[in-house]
BASE-309897 format. One record per residue (C-alpha): residue number from 1; residue in three letters; y, z, x. Coordinates in steps of 0.5 Angstrom, whole numbers. Example, Ala and Ser with C-alpha at 12.3 -4.5 7.8 and 13.67 -1.06 7.14 Angstrom:
<atoms>
<atom k="1" r="ALA" y="-9" z="16" x="25"/>
<atom k="2" r="SER" y="-2" z="14" x="27"/>
</atoms>
This chain:
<atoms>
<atom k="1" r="UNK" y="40" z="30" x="28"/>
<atom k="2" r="UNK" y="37" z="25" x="23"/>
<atom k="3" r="UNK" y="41" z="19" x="27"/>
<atom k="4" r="UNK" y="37" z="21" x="33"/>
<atom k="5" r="UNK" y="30" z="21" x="30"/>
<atom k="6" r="UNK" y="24" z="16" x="29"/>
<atom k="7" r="UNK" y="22" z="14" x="23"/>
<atom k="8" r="UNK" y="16" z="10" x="20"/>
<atom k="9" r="UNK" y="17" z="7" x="13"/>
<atom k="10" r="UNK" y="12" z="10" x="8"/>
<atom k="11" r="UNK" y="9" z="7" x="1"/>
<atom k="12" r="UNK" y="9" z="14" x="-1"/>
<atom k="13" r="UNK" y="15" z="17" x="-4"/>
<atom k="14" r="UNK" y="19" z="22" x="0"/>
<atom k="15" r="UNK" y="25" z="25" x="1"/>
<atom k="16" r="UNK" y="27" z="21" x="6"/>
<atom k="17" r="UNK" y="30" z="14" x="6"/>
<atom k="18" r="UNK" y="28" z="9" x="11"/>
<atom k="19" r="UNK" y="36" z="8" x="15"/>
<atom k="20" r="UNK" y="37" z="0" x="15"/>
<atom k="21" r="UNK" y="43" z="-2" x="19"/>
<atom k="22" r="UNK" y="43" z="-8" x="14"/>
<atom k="23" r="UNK" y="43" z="-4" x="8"/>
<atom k="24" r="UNK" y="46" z="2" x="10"/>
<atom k="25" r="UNK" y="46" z="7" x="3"/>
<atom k="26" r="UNK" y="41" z="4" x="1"/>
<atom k="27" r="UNK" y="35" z="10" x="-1"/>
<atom k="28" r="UNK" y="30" z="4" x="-5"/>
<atom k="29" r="UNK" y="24" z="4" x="2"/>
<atom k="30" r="UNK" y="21" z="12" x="2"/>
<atom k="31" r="UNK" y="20" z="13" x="10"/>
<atom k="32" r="UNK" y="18" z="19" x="14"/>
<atom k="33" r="UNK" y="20" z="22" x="20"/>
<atom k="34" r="UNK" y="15" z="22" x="25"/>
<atom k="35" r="UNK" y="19" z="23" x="32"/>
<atom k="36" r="UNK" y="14" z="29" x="34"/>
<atom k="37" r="UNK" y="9" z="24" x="35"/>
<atom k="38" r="UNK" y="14" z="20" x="40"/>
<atom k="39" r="UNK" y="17" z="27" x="43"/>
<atom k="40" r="UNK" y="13" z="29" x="50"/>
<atom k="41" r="UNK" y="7" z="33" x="49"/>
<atom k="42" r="UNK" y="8" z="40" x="51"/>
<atom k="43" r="UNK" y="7" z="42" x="58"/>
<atom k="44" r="UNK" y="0" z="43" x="61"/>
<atom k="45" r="UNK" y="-2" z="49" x="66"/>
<atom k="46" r="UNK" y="-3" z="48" x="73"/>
<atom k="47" r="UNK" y="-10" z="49" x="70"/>
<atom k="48" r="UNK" y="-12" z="45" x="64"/>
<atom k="49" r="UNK" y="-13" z="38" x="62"/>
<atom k="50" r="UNK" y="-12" z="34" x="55"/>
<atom k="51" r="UNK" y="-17" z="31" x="52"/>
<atom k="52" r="UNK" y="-15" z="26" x="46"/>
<atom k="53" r="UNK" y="-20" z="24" x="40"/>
<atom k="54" r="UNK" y="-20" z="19" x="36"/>
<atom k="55" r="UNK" y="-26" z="18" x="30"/>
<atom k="56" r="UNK" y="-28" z="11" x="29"/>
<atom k="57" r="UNK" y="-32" z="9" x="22"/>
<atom k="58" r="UNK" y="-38" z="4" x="25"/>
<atom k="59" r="UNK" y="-36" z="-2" x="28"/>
<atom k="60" r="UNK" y="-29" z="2" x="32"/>
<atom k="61" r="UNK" y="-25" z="-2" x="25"/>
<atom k="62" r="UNK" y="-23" z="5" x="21"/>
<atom k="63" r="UNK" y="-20" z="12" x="24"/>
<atom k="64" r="UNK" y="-23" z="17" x="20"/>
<atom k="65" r="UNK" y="-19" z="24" x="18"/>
<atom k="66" r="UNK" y="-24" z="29" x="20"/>
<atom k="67" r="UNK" y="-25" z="37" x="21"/>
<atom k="68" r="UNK" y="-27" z="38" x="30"/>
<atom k="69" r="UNK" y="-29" z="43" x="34"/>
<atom k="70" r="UNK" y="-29" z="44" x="41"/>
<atom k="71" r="UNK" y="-34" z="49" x="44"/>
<atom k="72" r="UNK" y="-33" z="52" x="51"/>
<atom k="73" r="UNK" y="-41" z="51" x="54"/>
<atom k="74" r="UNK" y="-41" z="57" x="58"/>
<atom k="75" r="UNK" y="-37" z="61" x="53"/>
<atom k="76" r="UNK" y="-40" z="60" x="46"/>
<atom k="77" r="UNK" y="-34" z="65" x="44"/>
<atom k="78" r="UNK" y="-29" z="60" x="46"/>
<atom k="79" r="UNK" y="-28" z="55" x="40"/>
<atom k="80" r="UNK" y="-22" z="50" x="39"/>
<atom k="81" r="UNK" y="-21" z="48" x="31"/>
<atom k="82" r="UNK" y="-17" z="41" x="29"/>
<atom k="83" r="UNK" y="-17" z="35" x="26"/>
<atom k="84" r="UNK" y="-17" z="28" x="27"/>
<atom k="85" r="UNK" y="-13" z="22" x="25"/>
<atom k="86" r="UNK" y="-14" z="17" x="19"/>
<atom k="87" r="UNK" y="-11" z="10" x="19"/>
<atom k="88" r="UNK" y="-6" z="13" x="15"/>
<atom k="89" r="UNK" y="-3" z="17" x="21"/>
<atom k="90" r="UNK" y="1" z="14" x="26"/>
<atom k="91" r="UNK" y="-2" z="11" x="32"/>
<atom k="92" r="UNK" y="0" z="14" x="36"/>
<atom k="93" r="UNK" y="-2" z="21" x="32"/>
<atom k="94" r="UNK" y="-8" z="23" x="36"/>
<atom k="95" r="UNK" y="-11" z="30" x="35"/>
<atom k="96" r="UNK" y="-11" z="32" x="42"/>
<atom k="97" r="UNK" y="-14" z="39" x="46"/>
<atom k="98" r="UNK" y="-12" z="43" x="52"/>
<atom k="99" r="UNK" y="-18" z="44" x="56"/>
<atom k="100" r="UNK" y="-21" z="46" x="64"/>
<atom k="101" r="UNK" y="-22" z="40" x="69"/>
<atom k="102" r="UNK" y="-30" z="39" x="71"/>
<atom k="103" r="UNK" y="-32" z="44" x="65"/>
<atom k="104" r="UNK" y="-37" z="42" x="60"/>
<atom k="105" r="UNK" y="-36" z="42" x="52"/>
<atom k="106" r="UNK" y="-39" z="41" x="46"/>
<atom k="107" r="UNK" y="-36" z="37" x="41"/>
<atom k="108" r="UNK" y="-38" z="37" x="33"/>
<atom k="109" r="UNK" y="-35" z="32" x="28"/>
<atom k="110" r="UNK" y="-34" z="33" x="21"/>
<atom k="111" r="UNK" y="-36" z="38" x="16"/>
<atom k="112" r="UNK" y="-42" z="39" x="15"/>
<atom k="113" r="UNK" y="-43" z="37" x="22"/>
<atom k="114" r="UNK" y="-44" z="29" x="21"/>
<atom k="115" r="UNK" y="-44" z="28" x="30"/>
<atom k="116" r="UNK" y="-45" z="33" x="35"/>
<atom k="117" r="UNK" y="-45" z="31" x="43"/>
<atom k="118" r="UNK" y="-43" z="34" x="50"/>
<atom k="119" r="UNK" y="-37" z="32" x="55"/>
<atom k="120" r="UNK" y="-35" z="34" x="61"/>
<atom k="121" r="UNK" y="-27" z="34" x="63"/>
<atom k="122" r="UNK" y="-25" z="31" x="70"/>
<atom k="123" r="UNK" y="-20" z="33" x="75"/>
<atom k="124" r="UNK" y="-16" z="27" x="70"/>
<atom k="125" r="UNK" y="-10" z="30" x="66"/>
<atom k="126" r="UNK" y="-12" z="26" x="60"/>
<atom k="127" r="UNK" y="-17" z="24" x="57"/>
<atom k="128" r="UNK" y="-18" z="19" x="51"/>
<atom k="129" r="UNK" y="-26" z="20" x="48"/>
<atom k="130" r="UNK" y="-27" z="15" x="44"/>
<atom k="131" r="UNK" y="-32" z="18" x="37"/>
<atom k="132" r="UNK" y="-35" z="12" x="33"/>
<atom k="133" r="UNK" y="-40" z="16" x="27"/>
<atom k="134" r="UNK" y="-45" z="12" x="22"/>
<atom k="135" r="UNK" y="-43" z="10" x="15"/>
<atom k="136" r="UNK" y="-46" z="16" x="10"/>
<atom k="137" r="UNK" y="-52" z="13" x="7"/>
<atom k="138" r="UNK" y="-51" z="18" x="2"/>
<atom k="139" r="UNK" y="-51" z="14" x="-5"/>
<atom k="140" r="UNK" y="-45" z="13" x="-9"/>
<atom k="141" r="UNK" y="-47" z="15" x="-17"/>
<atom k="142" r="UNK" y="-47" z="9" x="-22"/>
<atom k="143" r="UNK" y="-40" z="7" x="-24"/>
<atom k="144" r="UNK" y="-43" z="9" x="-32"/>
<atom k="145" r="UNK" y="-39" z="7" x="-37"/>
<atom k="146" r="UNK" y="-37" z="16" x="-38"/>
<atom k="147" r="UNK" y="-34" z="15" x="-30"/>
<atom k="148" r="UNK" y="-30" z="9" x="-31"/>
<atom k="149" r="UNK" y="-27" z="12" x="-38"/>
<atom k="150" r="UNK" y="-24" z="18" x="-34"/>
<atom k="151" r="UNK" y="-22" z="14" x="-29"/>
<atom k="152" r="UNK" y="-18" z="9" x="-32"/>
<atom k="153" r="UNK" y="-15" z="16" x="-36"/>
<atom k="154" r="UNK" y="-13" z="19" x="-29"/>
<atom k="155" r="UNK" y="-10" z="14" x="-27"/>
<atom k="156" r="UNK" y="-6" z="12" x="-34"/>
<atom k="157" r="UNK" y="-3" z="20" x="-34"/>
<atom k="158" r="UNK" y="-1" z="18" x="-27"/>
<atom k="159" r="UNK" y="3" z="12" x="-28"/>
<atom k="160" r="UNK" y="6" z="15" x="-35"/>
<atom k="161" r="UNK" y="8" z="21" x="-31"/>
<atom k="162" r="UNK" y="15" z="22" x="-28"/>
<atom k="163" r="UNK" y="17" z="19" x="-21"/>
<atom k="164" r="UNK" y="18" z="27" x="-19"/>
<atom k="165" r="UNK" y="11" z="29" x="-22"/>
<atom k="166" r="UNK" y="8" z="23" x="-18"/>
<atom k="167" r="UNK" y="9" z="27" x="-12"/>
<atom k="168" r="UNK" y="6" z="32" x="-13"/>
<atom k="169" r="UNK" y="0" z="29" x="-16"/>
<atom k="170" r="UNK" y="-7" z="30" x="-15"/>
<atom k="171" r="UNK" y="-13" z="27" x="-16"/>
<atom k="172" r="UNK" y="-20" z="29" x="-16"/>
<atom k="173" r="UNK" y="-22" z="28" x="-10"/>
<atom k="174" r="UNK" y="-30" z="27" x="-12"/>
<atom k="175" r="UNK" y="-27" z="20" x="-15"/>
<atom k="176" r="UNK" y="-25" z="17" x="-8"/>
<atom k="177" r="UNK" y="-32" z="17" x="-6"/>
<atom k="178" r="UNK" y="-34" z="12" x="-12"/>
<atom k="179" r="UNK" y="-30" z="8" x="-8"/>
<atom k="180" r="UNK" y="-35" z="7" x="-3"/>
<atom k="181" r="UNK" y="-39" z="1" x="-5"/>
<atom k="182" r="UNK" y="-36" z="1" x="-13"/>
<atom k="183" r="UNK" y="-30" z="0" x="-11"/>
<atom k="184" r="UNK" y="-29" z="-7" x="-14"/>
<atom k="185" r="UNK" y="-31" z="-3" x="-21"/>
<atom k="186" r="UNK" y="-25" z="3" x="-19"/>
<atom k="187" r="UNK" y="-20" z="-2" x="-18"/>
<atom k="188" r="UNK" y="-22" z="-6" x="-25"/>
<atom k="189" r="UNK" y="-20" z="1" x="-28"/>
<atom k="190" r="UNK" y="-15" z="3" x="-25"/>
<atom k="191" r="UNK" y="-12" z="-3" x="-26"/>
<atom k="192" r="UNK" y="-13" z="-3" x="-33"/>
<atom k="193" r="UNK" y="-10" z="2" x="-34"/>
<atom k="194" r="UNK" y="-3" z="1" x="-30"/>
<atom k="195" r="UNK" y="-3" z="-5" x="-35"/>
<atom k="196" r="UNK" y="-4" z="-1" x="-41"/>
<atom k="197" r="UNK" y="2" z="4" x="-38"/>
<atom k="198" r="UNK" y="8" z="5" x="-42"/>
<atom k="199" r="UNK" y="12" z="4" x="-36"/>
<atom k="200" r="UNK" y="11" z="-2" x="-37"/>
<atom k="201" r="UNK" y="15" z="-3" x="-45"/>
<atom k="202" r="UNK" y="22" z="-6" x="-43"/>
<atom k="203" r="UNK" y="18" z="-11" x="-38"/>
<atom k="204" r="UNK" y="14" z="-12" x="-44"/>
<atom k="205" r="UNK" y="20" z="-14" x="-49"/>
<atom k="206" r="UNK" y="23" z="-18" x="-44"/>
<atom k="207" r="UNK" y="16" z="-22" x="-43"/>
<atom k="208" r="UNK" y="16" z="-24" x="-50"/>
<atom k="209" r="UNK" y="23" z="-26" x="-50"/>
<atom k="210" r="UNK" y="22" z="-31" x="-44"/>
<atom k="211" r="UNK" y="27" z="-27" x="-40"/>
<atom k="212" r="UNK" y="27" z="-23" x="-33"/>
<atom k="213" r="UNK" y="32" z="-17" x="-30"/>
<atom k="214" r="UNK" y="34" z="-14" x="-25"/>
<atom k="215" r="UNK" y="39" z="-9" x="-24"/>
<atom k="216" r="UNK" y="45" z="-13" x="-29"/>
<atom k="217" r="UNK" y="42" z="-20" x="-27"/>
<atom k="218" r="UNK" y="38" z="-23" x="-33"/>
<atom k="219" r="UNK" y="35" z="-30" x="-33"/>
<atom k="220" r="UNK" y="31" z="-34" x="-38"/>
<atom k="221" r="UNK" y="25" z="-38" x="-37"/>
<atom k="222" r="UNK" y="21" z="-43" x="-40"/>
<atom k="223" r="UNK" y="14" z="-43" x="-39"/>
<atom k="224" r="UNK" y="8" z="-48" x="-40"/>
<atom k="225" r="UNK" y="0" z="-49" x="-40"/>
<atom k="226" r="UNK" y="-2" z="-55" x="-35"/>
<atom k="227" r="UNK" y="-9" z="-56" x="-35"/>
<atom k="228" r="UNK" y="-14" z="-51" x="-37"/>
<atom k="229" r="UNK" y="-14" z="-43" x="-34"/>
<atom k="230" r="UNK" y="-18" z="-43" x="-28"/>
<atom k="231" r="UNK" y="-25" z="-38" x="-27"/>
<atom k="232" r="UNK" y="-20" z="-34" x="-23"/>
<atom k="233" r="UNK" y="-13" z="-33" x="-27"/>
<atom k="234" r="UNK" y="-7" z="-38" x="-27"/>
<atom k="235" r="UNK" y="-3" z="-40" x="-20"/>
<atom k="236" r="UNK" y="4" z="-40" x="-23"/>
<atom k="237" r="UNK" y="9" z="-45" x="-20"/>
<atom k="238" r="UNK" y="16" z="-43" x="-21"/>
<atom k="239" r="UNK" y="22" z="-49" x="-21"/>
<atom k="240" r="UNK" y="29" z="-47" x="-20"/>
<atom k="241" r="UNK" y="35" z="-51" x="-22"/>
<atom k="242" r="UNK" y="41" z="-55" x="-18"/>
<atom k="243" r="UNK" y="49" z="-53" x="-20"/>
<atom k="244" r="UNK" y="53" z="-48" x="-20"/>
<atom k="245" r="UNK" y="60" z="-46" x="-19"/>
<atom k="246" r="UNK" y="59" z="-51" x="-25"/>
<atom k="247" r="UNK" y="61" z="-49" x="-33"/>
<atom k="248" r="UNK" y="55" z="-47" x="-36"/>
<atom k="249" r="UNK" y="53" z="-53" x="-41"/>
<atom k="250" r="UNK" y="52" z="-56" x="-33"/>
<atom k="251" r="UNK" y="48" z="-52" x="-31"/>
<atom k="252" r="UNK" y="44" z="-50" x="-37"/>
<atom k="253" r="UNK" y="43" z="-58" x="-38"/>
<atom k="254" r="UNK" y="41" z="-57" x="-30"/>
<atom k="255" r="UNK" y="36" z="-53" x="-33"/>
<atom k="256" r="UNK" y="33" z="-57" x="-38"/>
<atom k="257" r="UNK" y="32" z="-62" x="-33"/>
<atom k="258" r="UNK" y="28" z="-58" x="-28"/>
<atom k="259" r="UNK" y="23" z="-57" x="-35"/>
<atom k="260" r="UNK" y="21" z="-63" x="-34"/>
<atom k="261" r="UNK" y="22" z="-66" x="-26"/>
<atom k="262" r="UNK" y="15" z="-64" x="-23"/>
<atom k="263" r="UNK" y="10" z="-68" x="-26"/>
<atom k="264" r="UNK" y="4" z="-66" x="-28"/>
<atom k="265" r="UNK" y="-1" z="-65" x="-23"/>
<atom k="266" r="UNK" y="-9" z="-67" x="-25"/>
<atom k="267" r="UNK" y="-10" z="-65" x="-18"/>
<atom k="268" r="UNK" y="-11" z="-58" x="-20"/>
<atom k="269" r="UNK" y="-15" z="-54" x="-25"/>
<atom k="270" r="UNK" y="-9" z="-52" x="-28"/>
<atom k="271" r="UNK" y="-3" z="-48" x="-28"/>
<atom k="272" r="UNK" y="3" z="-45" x="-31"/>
<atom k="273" r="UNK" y="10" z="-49" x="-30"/>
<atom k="274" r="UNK" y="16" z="-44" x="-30"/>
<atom k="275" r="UNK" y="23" z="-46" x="-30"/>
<atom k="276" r="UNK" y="27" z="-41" x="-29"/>
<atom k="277" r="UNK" y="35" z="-40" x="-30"/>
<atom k="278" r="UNK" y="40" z="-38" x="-25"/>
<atom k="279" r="UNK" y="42" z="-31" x="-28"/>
<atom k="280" r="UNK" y="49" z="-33" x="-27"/>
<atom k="281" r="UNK" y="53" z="-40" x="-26"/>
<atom k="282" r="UNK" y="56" z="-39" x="-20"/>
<atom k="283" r="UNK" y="56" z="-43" x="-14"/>
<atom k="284" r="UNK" y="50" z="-38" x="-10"/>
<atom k="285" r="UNK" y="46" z="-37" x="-16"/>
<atom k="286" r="UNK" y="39" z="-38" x="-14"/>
<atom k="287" r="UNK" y="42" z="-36" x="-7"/>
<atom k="288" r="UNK" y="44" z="-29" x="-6"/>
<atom k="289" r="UNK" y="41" z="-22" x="-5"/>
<atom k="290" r="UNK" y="40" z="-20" x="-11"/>
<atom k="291" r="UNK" y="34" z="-26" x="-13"/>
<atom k="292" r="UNK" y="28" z="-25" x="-9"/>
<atom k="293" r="UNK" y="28" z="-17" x="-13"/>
<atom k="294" r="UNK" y="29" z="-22" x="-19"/>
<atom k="295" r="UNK" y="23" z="-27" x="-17"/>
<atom k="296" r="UNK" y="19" z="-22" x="-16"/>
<atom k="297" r="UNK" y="20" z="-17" x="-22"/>
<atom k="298" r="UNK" y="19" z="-24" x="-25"/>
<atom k="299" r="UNK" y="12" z="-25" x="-22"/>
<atom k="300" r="UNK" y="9" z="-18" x="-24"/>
<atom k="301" r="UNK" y="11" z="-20" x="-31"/>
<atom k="302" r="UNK" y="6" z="-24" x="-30"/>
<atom k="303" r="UNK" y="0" z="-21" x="-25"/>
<atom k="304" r="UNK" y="1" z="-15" x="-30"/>
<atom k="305" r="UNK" y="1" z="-19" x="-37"/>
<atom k="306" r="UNK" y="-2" z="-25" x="-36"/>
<atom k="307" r="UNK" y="-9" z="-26" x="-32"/>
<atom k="308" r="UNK" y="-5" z="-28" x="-25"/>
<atom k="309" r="UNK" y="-7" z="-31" x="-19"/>
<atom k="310" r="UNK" y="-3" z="-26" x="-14"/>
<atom k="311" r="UNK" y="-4" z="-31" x="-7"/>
<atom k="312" r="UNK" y="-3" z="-37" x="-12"/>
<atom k="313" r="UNK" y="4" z="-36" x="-13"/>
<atom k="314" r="UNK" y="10" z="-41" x="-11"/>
</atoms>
């Protein structure tokens, strides 16, 4: 049953909704069910031994997902298939096989074959085999300007495309290995294109308008320039007002002060100065559950329409 399962959050959209006890009905955080990877492994014989492997990438930092096969040295005939786990995978998920005690094996790694080694089991019930495999030396192909036009293409009918036929998509996988060593230049791209995506047409509005929502909750702003626009993008300084539980007029003259209550700091390249005002003139305005997705959708406002800083912000 759902409320016996363990779940692991999922950045990926799924059909299945991360239970919060503190949010219950909530479905906005995506989950996936991964209680096998907890449940007790199946039973092994009176004979048989299970050996775990994991594949690491030079230097033991990253799990690789690769093709594996296992080979019972005195019987060529008896061949075991599987595959293992990428830093995707749970880490507890390690592919495993059911093996002989004191019995020779041969294992290859990847296909085509990128290692090939021998191991003998022992008496032992389990045993972890821990593979680390060179870095290809293969060369990625130059970034032209051909494969960087297909790229932000790609990646722009994605971000046009509906939340249900993002789920099923696709992509070219020939385009990830242009992420080995050209990665900086592919992330440009796809950025570009995550810009120029008509999801973002009403936030667009909103930028021009000086006004940020979330759900029913709007707030205005007043943005200014301080100093010059540093090498790497603006830091973006977000002030918010006193008051509350006032009449309007208070706290939009609560507002207007904090235009203008920080000093300009010459200390620093520059920055822009935001005074944001509370979407309401409650007594909790700038304190309640409904502000940090407001401040946050305020700051991708400004890391997808302005050159923002995105560890500069406070």
């Amino acid at each position: 049953m759902p409320e016996h399962a363990i779940y692991a959050a999922s950045f990926q959209k799924t059909k299945v909704a991360f239970p919060r006890v503190w949010a219950a009905g909530k479905k906005d955080v995506y989950a996936e069910n991964v209680t096998d990877r907890y449940a007790k492994a199946e039973t092994l014989t009176e004979n048989q031994v299970r050996v775990l492997i994991r594949v690491w990438q030079a230097g033991r930092k990253t799990r690789l997902a690769v093709p594996l096969t296992v080979t019972d040295l005195s019987d060529p005939k008896k061949v075991l298939q599987g595959e293992s786990r990428g830093e995707s995978a749970d880490k507890n998920d390690i592919a495993g096989f059911n093996l002989l005690p004191n019995h020779e094996y041969s294992l290859v790694v990847g296909g085509p074959v990128r290692l090939e080694q021998h191991f003998k089991t022992t008496a032992d019930k389990e045993k972890v085999l821990e593979i680390e495999i060179p870095q290809e030396k293969k060369q990625p192909p130059a970034l032209t300007k051909e494969l960087s036009d297909r790229i932000e293409k790609e990646a722009l009918a994605f971000f046009s495309a509906t939340e249900d036929q993002q789920t099923k998509w696709q992509f070219d996988a020939k385009l990830d290995q242009l992420l080995i060593g050209q990665d900086g230049a592919v992330r440009s791209a796809v950025w570009k294109a995550y810009q120029g995506a008509p999801i973002h047409d009403k936030m667009k509005k909103d930028f021009k308008e000086n006004q940020v929502r979330y759900k029913d909750y709007l707030s205005a702003y007043k943005v200014r320039e301080v100093g010059k626009k540093p090498d790497k993008g603006w830091p973006l300084f977000i002030a918010m007002h006193g008051g509350g539980g006032a009449p309007k007029k208070v706290n939009d003259d609560q507002w207007k002060i904090m235009e203008r209550y920080y000093k300009d700091q010459p200390s620093v390249t520059g920055y822009k100065y935001l005074a944001l005002r509370a979407p309401n003139d409650t007594w909790n305005g700038f304190y309640d559950e409904y502000v940090p997705p407001l401040i946050m959708n305020l700051i991708r406002q400004f890391l997808v329409l302005v050159t923002l800083t995105p560890t500069r912000c406070s």
